[in-house]
N, C-alpha and C positions, 0 to 999 in steps of 0.2 A: 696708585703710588705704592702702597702697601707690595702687590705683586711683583713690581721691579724690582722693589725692595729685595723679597726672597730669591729674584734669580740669581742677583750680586752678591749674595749673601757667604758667609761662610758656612750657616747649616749645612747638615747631614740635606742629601736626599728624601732622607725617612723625618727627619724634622723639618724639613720646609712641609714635606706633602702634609703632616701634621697642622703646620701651624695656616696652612692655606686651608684646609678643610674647616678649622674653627674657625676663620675668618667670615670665609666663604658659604659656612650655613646661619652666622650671623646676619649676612645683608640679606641673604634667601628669604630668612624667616621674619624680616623686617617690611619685605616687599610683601610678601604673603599677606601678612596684616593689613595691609593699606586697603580701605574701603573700594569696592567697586566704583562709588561716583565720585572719587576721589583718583582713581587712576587712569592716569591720562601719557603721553606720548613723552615724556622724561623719564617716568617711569620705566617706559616701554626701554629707553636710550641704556638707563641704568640697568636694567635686568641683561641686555647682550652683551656690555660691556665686562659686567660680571660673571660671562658665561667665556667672554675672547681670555681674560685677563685668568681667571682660574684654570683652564681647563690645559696649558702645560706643566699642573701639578698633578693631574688627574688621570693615571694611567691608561683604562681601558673606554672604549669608545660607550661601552654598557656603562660606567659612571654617568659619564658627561652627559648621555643622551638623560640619565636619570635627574641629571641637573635642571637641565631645559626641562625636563616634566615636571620635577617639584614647581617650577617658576609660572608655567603655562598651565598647571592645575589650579592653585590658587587665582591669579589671576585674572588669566585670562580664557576663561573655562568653553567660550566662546571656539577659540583657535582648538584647544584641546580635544574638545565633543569632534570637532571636524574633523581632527588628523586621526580618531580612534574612527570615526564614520568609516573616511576612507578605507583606514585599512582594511575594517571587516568588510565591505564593498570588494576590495581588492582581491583579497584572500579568498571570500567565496569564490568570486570566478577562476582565480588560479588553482584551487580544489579540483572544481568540477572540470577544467580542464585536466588537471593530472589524474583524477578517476575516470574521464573517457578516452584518457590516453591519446588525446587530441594531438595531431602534427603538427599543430601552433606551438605545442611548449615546448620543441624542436630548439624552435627561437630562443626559449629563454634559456637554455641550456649553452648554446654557442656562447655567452655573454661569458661564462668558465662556472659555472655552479658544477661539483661535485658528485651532488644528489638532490633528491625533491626538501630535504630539512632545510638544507642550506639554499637554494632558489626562497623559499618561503621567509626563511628569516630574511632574507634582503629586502624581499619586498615589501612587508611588515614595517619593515626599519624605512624605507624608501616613503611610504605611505605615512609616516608616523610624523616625519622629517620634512614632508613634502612643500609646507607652508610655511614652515620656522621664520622665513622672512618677514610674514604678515604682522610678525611677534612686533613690529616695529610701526605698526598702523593700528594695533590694537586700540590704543586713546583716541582714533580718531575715528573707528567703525562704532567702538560699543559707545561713545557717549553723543550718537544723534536719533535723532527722532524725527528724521527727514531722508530723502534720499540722496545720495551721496553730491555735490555739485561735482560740474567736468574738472574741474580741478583738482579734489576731492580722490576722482575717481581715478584720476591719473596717476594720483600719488599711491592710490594702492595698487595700480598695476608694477608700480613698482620693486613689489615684495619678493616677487620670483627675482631678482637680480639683489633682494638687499640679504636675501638668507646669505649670501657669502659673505655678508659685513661682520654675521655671525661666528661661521664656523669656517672661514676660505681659508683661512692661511691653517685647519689642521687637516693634517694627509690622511686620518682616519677618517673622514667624512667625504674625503675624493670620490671614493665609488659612489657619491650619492647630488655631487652635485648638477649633473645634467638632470636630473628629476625636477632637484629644486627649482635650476632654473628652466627647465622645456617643458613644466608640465601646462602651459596657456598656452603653447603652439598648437598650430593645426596637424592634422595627420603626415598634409602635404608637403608641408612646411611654409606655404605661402601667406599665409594669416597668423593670428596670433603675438603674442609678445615674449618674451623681447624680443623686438627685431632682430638684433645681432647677433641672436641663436639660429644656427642651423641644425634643429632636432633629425634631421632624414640624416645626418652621417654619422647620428651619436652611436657607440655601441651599447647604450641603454636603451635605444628607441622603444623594444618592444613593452618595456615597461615602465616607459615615459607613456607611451600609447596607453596600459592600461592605469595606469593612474589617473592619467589623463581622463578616460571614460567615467571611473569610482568619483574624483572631484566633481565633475559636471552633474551624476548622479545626486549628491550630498547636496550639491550647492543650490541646484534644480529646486529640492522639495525637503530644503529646511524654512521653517515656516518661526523659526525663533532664533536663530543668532547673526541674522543678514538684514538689517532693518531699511538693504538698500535694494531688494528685491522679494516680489510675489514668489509665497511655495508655491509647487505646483507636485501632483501626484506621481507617482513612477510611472505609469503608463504614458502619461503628459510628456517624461523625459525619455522614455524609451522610444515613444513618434521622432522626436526631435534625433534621437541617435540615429536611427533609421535614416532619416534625412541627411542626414549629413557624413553616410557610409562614405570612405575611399577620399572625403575630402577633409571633414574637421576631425572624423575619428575611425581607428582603425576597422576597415570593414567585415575582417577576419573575426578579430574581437567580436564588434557587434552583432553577426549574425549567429555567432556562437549562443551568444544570450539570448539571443531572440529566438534560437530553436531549442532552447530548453525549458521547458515549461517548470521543471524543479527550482532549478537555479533562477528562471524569473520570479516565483513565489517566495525563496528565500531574499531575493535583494527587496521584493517590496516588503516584506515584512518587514526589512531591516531600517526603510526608511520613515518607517508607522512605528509598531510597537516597538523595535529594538533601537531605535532610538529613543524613546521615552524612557524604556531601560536603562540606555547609556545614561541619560542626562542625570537620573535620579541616582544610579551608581557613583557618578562623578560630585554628587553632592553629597553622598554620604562619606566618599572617600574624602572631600574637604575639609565635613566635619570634623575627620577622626582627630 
C-alpha cells in the first residue's frame, strides 16, 4: 500500500526514490532477522512482493538484483549457495571456452554481446538469477526432513514459471527470462518443464544449454541444501551428462568438458572444496 501510495504521490522523483529506500531496507532487515525455523512460505510471498512493489523506485538493474541478494542471503542461504554454485560452474566453462577459442562461443556471440566482458557479465547475472523463482518454495524445501511428496514436488517444479511472478512485468530482467524459465528443459526440447516452453527457438538457448548443464552439476552433488535428494560425486554427474549427450543436454557443451582434463579438475574441485568455501564465505558474510 505504502508503494502505491508513493506513485500517486506528489513527491519529487528524488523523494519517493528516498522514501521508498527507507522503507524498503526496513522490511529487508526485518525478514533478515526472522529465524530460520521460523521462516516458512509467507515469508517467502512477503519478500517477492517486496522486491515487485520497490523495485519501480530503484533505478539500475545492479540495485534491485542487490535487493534479491540482501533477501536470499539472509534467508534463504540455501537458494543463494546455489545460484553463486552455478555461476562459478558457468563461468568456468565459458572461460575455457573463450581461452581455446572454441567455435561454440560463436554462438554466444550471435545472441549481440559486444565483447567477452559483456557475454560474461550476462551470463553471471543469467546464473545468479536463474532460480529466483524457487525464492517462493523456500519454506517448503528447507523445513523437511523427508523427501519431497509428488505433490510437494510438483509445486516446485513450478518455480521456473513463478520467477516471473517476481520480476516479469520489469523490462530489465527481459533478457533473462527464457533462462529463468527454460533452464529444466531438455536439450531437445521434448522433456522437461514447463511444457509450454519451447527452449529450441529461444535466442538464449545456447545459454539456457549451459546453465542448464552448471544446475544439473550443483544439484547432482550438493550433499547439504537438497534434503530431497542423494549427492553424488562429479564424476557420478559427468557419466550421467555423457548419457544424455544431443538429448537432455547440449552435446557440444558436454563433450567440451569432457575433453578437457583442466577444466574437469577445476569444476570437481569446485563442487568439493569450493564449495565448502562458498558455504563458510556465505556465513561469514551473514554475519557481518
Amino acid at each position: 500500500m505504502f508503494y502505491d501510495f508513493l506513485c500517486h504521490s506528489y513527491l519529487s522523483e528524488e523523494d519517493r526514490k528516498r522514501e521508498s529506500v527507507f522503507v524498503t531496507e526496513a522490511i529487508a532487515s526485518f525478514l533478515k532477522r526472522i529465524p530460520q525455523d521460523k521462516y516458512n512460505i509467507y515469508f517467502d510471498e512477503a519478500a517477492s512482493t517486496l522486491i515487485r512493489k520497490a523495485a519501480p523506485f530503484i533505478k539500475t538493474i545492479s540495485e534491485k538484483e542487490r535487493l534479491l541478494g540482501d533477501i536470499l542471503v539472509k534467508n534463504q542461504p540455501n537458494n543463494y549457495i546455489h545460484a553463486k554454485m552455478v555461476e562459478k560452474l558457468s563461468l568456468s566453462i565459458l572461460d575455457y571456452l573463450n581461452r581455446a577459442n572454441d567455435l561454440l562461443l560463436n554462438q554466444f556471440y550471435q545472441i549481440g554481446f559486444n565483447n567477452y566482458n559483456e557475454l560474461r557479465d550476462y551470463v553471471a547475472r543469467a546464473a545468479r538469477l536463474h532460480d529466483l523463482g524457487k525464492s517462493l518454495s523456500t519454506g517448503l524445501i528447507t523445513q523437511q526432513i523427508r523427501s519431497l511428496t509428488p505433490y510437494e514436488y510438483s509445486y516446485v517444479k513450478m518455480h521456473s514459471e513463478k520467477g516471473l511472478s517476481v520480476v516479469g512485468k520489469d523490462k530489465e530482467f527481459a533478457p533473462y527470462f527464457d533462462i529463468m524459465i527454460g533452464h529444466h528443459k531438455d536439450y531437445d526440447g521434448k522433456n522437461g518443464y514447463p511444457l509450454s516452453f519451447d527452449n529450441t527457438k529461444s535466442k538464449y538457448k545456447i545459454v539456457i544449454d549451459l546453465i542448464r548443464i552448471a544446475d544439473a552439476i550443483d544439484a547432482g552433488t550438493d550433499v547439504y541444501g537438497r534434503n530431497y535428494s542423494m549427492g553424488k560425486n562429479f564424476d557420478m554427474i559427468l557419466v550421467e551428462l555423457v548419457k544424455g549427450e544431443g538429448v537432455k543436454y547440449n552435446p557440444y557443451l558436454v563433450e567440451f568438458i569432457k575433453n578437457h582434463s583442466d577444466l574437469l579438475n577445476e569444476l570437481r574441485y569446485a563442487t568439493i572444496d569450493g564449495r565448502y568455501e562458498l558455504i563458510y564465505n556465505s556465513y561469514l558474510k551473514q554475519e557481518r
